[in-house]
C-alpha positions as CSV (number, residue, x, y, z in Angstrom):
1,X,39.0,97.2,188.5
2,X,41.4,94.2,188.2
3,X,39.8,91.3,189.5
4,X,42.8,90.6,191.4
5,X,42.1,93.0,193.6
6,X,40.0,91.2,196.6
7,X,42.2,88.2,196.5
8,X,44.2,87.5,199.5
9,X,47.6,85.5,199.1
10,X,49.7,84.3,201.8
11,X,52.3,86.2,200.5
12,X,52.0,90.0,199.8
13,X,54.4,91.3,197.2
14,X,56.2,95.1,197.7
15,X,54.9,95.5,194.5
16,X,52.8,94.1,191.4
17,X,52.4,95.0,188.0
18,X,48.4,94.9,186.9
19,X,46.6,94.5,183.7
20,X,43.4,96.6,182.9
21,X,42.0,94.4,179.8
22,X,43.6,95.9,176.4
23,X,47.3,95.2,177.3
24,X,47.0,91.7,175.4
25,X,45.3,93.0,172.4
26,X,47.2,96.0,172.0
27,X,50.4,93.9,171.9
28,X,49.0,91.2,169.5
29,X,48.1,94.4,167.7
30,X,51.7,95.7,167.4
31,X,53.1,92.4,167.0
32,X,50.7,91.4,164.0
33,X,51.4,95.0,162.7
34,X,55.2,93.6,162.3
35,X,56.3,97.1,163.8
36,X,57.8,95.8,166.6
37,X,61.0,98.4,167.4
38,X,59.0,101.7,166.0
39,X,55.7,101.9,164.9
40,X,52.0,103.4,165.6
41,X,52.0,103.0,168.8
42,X,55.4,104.6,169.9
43,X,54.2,107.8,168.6
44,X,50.5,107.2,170.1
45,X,51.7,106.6,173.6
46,X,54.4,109.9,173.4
47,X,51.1,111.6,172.4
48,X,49.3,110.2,175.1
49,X,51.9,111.1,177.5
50,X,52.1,115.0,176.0
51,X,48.3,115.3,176.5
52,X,48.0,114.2,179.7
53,X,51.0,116.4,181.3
54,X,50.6,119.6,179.2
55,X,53.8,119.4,178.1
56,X,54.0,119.9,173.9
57,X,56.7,117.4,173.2
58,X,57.0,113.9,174.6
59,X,60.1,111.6,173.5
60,X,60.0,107.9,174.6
61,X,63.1,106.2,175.9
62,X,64.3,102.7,176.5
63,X,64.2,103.9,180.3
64,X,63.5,106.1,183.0
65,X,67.3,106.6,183.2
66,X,68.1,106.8,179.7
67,X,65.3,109.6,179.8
68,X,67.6,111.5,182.3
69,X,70.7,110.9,180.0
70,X,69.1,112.2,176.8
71,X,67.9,115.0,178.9
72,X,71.5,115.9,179.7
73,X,72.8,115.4,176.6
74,X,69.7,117.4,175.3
75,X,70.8,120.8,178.0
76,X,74.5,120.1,177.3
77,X,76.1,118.7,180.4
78,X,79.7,119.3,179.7
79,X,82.1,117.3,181.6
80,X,83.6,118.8,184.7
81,X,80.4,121.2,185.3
82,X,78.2,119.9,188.9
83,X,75.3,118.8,189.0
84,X,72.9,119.5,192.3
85,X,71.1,116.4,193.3
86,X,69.0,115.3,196.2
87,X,71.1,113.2,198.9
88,X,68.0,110.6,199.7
89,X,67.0,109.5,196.3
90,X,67.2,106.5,193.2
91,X,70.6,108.3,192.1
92,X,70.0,107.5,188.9
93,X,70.7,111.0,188.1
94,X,73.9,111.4,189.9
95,X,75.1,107.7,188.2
96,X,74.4,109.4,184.9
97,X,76.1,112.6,185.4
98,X,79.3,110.8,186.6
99,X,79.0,108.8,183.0
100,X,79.9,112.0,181.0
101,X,82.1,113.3,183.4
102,X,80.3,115.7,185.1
103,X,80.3,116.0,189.1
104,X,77.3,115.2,191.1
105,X,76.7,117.8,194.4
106,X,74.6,116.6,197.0
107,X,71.9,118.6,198.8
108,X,69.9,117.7,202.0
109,X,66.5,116.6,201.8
110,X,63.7,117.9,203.9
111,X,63.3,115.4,207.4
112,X,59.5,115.6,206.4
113,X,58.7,115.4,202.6
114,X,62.0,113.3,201.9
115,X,62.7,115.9,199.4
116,X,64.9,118.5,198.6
117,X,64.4,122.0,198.8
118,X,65.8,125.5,197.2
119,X,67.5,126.1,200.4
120,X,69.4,123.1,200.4
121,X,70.3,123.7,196.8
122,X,71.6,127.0,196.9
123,X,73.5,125.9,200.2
124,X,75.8,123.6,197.8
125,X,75.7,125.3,194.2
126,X,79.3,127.0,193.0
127,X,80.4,128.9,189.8
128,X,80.8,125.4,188.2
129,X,77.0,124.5,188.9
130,X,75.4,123.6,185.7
131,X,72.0,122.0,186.4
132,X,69.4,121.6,189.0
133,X,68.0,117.9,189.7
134,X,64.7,117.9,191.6
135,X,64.1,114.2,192.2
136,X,59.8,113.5,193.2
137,X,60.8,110.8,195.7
138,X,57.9,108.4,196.4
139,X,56.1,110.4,194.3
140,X,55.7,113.8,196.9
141,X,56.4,116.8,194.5
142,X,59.4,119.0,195.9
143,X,58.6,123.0,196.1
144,X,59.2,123.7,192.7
145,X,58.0,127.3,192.4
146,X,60.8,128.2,194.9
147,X,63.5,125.8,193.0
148,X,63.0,127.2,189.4
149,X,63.0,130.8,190.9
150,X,66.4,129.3,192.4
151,X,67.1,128.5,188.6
152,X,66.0,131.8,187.0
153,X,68.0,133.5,189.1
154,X,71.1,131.9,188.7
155,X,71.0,131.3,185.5
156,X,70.1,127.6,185.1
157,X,68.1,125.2,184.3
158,X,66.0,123.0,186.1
159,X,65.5,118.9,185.4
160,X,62.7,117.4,187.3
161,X,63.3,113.2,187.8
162,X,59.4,112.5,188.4
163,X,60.3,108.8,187.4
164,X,58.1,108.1,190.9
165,X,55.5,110.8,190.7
166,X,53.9,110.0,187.5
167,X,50.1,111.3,188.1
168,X,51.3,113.7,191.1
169,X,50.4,117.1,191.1
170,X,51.7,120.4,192.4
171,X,49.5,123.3,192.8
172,X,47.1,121.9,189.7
173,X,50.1,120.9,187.4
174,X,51.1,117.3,186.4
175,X,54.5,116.9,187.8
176,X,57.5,115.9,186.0
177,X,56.1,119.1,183.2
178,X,56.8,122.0,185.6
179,X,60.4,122.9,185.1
180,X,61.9,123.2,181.1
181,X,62.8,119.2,181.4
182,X,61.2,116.5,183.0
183,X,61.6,112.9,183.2
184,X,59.3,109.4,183.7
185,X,60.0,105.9,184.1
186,X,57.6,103.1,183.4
187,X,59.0,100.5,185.0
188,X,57.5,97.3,186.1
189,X,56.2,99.1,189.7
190,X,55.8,102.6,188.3
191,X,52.1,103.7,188.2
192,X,51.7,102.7,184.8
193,X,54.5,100.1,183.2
194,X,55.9,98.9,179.6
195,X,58.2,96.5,181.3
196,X,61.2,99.2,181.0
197,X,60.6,102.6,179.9
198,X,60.6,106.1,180.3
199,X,60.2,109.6,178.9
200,X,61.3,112.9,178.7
201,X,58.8,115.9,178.3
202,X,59.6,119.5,177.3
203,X,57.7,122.8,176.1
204,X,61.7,123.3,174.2
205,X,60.8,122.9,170.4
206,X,64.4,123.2,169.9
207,X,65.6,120.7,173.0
208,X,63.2,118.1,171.6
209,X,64.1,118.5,168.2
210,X,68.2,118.1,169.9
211,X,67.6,115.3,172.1
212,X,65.5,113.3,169.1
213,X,68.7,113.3,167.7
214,X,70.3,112.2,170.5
215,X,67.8,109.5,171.2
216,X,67.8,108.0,167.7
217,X,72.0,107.9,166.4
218,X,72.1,111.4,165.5
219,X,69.7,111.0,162.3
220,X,67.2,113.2,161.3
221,X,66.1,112.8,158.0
222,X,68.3,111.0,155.4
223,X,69.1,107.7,156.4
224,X,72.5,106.8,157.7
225,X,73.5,110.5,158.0
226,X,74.5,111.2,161.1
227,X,74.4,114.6,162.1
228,X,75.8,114.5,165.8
229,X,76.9,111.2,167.7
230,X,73.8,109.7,169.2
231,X,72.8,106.7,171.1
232,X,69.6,103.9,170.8
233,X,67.6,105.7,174.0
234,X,64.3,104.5,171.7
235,X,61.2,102.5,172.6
236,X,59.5,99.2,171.3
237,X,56.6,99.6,169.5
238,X,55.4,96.3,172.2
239,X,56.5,98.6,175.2
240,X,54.7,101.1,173.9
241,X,51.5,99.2,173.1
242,X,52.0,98.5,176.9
243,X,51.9,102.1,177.9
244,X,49.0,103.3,175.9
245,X,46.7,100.2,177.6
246,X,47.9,101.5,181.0
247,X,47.4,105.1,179.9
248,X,43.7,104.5,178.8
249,X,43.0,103.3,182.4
250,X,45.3,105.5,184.1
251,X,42.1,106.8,185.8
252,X,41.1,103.9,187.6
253,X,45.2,103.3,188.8
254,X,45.1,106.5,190.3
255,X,41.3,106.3,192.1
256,X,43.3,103.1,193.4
257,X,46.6,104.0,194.3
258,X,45.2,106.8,196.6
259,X,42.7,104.6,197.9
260,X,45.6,102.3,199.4
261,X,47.6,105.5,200.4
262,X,44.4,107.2,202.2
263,X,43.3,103.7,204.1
264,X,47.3,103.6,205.2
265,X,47.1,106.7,206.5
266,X,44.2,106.4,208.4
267,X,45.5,103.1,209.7
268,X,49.3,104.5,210.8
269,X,48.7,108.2,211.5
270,X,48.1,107.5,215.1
271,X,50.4,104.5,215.4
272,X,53.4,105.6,218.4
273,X,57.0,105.0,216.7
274,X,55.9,105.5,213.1
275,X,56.4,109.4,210.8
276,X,54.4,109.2,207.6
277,X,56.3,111.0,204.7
278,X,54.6,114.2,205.0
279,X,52.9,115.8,202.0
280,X,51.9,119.3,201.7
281,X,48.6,121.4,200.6
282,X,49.8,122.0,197.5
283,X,50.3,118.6,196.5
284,X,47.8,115.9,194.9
285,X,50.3,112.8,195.5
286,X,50.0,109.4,193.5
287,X,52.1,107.3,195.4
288,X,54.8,105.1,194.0
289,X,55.4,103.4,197.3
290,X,54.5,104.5,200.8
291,X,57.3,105.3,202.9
292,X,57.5,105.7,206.6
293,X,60.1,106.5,208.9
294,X,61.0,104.2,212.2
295,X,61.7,105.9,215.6
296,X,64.4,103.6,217.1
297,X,62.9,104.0,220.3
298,X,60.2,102.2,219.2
299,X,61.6,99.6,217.3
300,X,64.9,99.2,219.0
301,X,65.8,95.6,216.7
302,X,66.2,98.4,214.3
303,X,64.7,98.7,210.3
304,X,66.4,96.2,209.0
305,X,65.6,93.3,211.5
306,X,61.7,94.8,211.1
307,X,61.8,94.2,207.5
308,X,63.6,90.1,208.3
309,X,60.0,90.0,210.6
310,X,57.3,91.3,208.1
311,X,59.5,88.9,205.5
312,X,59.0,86.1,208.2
313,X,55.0,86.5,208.0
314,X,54.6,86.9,204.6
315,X,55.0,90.5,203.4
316,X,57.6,92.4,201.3
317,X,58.8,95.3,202.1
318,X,62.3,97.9,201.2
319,X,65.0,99.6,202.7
320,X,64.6,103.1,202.1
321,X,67.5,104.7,199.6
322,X,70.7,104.6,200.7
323,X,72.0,107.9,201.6
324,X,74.5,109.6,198.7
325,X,76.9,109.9,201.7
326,X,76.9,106.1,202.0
327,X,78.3,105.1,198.9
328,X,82.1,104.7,197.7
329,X,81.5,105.7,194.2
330,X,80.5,109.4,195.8
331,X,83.9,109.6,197.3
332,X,83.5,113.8,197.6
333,X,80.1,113.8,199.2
334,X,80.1,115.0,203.1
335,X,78.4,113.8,205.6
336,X,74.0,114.2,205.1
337,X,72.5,113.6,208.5
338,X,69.0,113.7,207.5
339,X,69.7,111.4,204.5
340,X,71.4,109.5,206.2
341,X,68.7,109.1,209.3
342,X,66.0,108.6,206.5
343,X,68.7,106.0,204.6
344,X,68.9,103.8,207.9
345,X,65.4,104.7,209.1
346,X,63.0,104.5,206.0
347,X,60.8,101.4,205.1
348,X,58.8,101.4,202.2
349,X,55.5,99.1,202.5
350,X,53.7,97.4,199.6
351,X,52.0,99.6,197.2
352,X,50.0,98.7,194.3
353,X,46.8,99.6,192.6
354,X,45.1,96.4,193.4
355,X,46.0,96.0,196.5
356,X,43.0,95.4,199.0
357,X,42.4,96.9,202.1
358,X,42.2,93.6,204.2
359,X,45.9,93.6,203.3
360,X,46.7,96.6,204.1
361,X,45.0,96.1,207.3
362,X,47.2,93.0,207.8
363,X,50.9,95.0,207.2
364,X,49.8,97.6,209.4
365,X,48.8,95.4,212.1
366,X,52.0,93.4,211.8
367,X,53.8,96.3,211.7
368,X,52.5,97.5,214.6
369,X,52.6,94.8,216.4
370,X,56.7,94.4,216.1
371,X,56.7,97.3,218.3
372,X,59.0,96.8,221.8
């Protein structure tokens, strides 16, 4: 356990990277090694990564959204084609199919889970759908036997964005390694971090073996001989040094992180004016950030002015996402009611491993108290 953990600062972040105790050597490691872009410990952590969510192949990326790009370029996204995305989300994967050209469709979210269901997809898919995007939104897992039987059916594949559900779990399987393609980020406030980062993972011998073309200029073997026009998606051997300290104590992350989102829940389940995103049976959740949703009644100042009060006493907290519906640069998107409820409704507390539960006694109390 960090020994950060039982300290009490005025201030309580949103969130907070933490160090486990071979972060430092591990780095010192790769930088005395002198392989600092590639090197031992890229191909260690992708290993790492493979093991632990059963999928065969693992290829590190610079990002989590570079992850979703190769993936595309990987299942060949041609321009024009649609793409089904959640409304509520990071839109990272709608951003990224508008950079080659494609269209991205939006889909409703479930009011509950904050995630999208097979229902909603099939509601908006056309002849010109290509490809499925199930986004794990605050790291809930969305119904994914339902959405790939969606896929099978139709004829397509299924991309699962689980850059926020790293360590989740859907009926027993590690999320993110359900579907053909899946996706991580390891960003600073991710469950486990290399600064940037993400990852794609795939049980596609022959979609690995395309997108490590993809990720690395287009070169396989001989050195300058480019065999299809790639990008730099890759890694640092230091980012990756990063990962495989966090992944060693990935354990311990996860005993923490659902300690903070059990000792929330008991805390807010019974609180008037306040709807806990709701997670089913079926999933094992690691939380990326808790999420609740504000009845107006209840809070009449509205989200935004609550989040200006928690500020005012000390303690950071988000927006939730805004709705796709909400942004110019989705000028064909139609109106999303639940998105956009959830988009003005949503706030996202502080989550991290180490924090205590004295501080997550004080948000909720404050929180509470900001009631009318």
């Amino acid at each position: 356990m960090s020994p950060s953990r039982n300290a009490f600062p005025a201030r309580i972040p949103w969130a907070q990277p933490e160090y486990w105790g071979l972060e430092e050597q591990y780095l010192l490691e790769a930088l005395h090694s002198t392989w600092i872009s590639g090197g031992a410990f890229v191909d260690r952590f992708e290993r790492g990564v493979a093991g632990f969510s059963g999928a065969p192949f693992a290829l590190s990326t610079s990002n989590g959204t570079t992850a979703i790009h190769l993936a595309y370029l990987g299942l060949d996204l041609q321009p024009g084609a649609e793409v089904v995305v959640p409304g509520f989300c990071y839109l990272a994967a709608a951003n990224i199919a508008l950079q080659m050209r494609a269209k991205p469709v939006f889909a409703e979210v479930d009011p509950d889970t904050y995630c999208v269901t097979a229902a909603a997809i099939e509601a908006v898919m056309t002849r010109r759908t290509q490809l499925i995007v199930a986004v794990h939104t605050y790291g809930n897992v969305c119904e994914m036997d339902e959405i790939l039987s969606l896929g099978r059916a139709r004829g397509m594949p299924v991309l699962e964005d689980a850059a926020e559900s790293f360590g989740s779990k859907y009926k027993g399987r590690q999320s993110g390694a359900i579907a053909g393609v899946g996706t991580y980020s390891f960003h600073a406030t991710k469950t486990i971090t290399t600064g940037e980062g993400g990852m794609v993972v795939t049980a596609d011998e022959g979609l690995a073996r395309k997108m490590s073309l993809y990720r690395s200029h287009g070169v396989r073997e001989r050195r300058y001989r480019h065999e299809l026009p790639g990008h730099n998606f890759r890694l640092t051997n230091l980012q990756a040094a990063l990962g495989c300290a966090q992944l060693e104590r990935l354990d311990s992350i996860v005993r923490e992180r659902k300690r903070v989102h059990r000792t929330y829940t008991s805390l807010l389940k019974n609180v008037a004016g306040l709807r806990l995103q709701a997670f089913p049976a079926i999933i094992d959740p690691v939380l990326w950030a808790l999420a609740l949703e504000l009845d107006p009644r209840a809070y009449p100042q509205g989200r935004d002015q609550v989040i200006e009060q928690l500020a005012a006493e000390g303690i950071e907290t988000r927006n939730g996402f805004l709705a796709a519906s909400q942004h110019s640069i989705y000028p064909d998107c139609v109106s999303l009611p639940i998105c956009e409820r959830l988009s003005n409704q949503v706030i996202s507390l502080p989550t991290f491993a180490t924090l205590g539960d004295e501080q997550i006694a004080r948000i909720c109390s404050k929180l509470a108290a900001l009631r009318k």
